[in-house]
N, C-alpha and C positions, 0 to 999 in steps of 0.2 A: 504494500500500500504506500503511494506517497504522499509524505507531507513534508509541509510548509517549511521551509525554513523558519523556525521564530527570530533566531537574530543570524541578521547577515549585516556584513563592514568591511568596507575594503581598507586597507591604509597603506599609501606608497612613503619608499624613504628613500631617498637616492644615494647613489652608489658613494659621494662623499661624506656621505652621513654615517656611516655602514664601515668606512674607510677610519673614520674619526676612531668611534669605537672600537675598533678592533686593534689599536692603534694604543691603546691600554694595556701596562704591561702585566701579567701575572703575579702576583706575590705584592701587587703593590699595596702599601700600608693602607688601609678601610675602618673607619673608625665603625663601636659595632652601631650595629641598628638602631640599637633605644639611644647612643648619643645623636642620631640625625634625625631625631622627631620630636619640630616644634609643640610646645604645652596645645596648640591650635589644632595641631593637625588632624585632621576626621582620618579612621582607615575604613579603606575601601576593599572590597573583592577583589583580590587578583587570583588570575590564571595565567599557566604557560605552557608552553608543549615546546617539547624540540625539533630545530626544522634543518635543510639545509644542510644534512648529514653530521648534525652539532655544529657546525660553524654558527649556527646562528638559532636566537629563539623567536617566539612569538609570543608577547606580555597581553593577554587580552584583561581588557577594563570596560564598564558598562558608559554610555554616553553618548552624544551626537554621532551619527553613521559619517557623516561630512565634514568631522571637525576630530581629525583622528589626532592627541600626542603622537610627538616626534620621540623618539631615544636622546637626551643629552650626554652629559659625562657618566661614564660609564666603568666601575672597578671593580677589581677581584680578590678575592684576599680569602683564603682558607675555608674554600667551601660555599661562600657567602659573594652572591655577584650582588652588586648595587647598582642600582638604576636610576635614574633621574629623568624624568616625563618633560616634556617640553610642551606648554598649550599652543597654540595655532597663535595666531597673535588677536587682541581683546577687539578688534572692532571686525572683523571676520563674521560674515553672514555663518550662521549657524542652524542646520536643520534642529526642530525640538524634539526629536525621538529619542526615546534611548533603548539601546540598541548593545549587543556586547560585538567588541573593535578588537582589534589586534597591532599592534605595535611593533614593528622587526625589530630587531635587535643584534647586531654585530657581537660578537664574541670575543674578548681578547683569548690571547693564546695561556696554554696550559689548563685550561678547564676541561677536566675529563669526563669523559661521558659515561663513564662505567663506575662512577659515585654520585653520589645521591648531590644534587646542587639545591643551594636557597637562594630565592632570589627576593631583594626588596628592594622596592619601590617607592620613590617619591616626587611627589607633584606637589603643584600650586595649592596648598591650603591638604593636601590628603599625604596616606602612604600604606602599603599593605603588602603581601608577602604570599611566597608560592611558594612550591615547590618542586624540582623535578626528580623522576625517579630515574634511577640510573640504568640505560640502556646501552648493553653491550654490541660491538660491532658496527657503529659509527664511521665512516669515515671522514674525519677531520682534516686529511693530509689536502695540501694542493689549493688551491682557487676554485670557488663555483663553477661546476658545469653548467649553470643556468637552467636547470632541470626541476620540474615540479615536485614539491614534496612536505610533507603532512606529519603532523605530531600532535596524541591525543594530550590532553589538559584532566588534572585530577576531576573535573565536574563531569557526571556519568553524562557520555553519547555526545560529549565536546570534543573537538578535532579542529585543529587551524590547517589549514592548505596557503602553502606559499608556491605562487607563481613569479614568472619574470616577464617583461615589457614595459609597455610605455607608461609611464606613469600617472599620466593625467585620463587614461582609459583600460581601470581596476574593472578586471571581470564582474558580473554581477551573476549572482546566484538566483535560480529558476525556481528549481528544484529538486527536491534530498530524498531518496529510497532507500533504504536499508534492510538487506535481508542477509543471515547467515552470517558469512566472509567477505560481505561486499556492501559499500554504498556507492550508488550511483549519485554521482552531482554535476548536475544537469546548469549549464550555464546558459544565460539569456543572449539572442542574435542581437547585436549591436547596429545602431542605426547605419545606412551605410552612408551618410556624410557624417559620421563622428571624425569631430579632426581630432590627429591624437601627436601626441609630439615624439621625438624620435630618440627618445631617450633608452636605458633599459635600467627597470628600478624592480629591484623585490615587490610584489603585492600582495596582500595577506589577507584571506577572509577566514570568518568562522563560519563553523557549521555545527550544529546539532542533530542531532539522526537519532533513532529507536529501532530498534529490530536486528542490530547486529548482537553477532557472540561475543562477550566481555573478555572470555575467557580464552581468543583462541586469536590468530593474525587475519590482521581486519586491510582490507584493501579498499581505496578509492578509486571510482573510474570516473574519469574527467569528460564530457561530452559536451555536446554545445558552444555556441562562440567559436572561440577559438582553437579549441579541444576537439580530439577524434579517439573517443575511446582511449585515453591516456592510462595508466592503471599506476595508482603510488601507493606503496606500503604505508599504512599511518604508523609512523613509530612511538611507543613508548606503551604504556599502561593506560588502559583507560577505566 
């Protein structure tokens, strides 16, 4: 049976943004968490999943579908990655939905994927924490192949799909079937005068699904748009 996507968000981050972060060295000194949260700060729900063969994750948060945070300074220090959200800038038209977005996230080096990572978060006035579970067999060596690829998020039947292209024309989600070993996500035909710029930037949607097996390797098959039956392992725990 398919249903609806309930929250779909795309969010582009360009390849110098990406470049920033990752650009973060290993080991570098990270004060802990409780010293980087203002008496103010509200925490929020965070999710992540791993994407991009651990080079990189996907921080999802609930909020405007069209007014996605950026990744700012970005460090690592024993286990504990810290993130810094960057809002859109204050006078930015903003849709009022809220909606759960995903965030890219550049990786620095030494963060392995075969231990358990925490990750916290903080933004303008909030700050909150996830977790990833450690999944073996990763390929971290090398540069992006630029290849589609998926990591579930501890919230049951969440998965983020990171794509690559143009930035300013983030696929949009149709529709999500899930049965067994497989979701089919089904993307929407784009107008054909969408001008689209010519860039290639990560782009990141969520997706929710019901009717797969929790307990066994769950596959996504990419169709629509741009897509032809593409098939990405989701990795990690869901």
């Amino acid at each position: 049976m398919i249903r609806r996507l309930a929250s779909v968000a795309g969010v582009t981050l360009l390849a110098a943004g990406l470049l920033a972060g990752c650009a973060s060295t290993a080991g570098t000194e990270s004060p802990e968490p409780d010293e980087t949260v203002p008496a103010d700060s509200e925490e929020i729900e965070v999710e992540a999943a791993w994407l991009d063969g651990g080079r990189m994750i996907g921080i999802v948060t609930e909020g405007s579908s069209t007014c996605v945070p950026s990744a700012g300074e970005v460090t690592y220090d024993d286990g504990v990655l810290q993130v810094e959200l960057v809002e859109v800038p204050a006078d930015t038209a903003c849709t009022s939905d809220l909606v759960a977005r995903a965030t890219v996230v550049g990786l620095p080096e030494g963060i392995d994927t075969t231990r358990e990572l925490e990750v916290f978060v903080t933004g303008d006035g909030y700050h909150g924490e996830a977790e990833l579970d450690p999944v073996p067999g990763l390929d971290q060596s090398g540069e992006t192949d630029y290849l589609p690829s998926a990591g579930w998020t501890d919230k049951d039947g969440q998965f983020v799909i990171l794509t690559w292209g143009s930035s300013t024309c983030v696929p949009a989600i149709e529709d999500v079937e899930g049965s067994g070993q497989e979701v089919t996500v089904t993307f929407m035909t784009p107008p054909e005068d969408q001008a689209c710029t010519m860039d290639m930037a990560p782009r990141a949607v969520v997706v929710q699904v019901e009717g797969v097996d929790d307990d066994a390797e769950v596959t996504a098959i990419l169709t629509g748009g741009e897509f032809d039956d593409v098939r990405v392992p989701i990795v990690g725990h869901d």
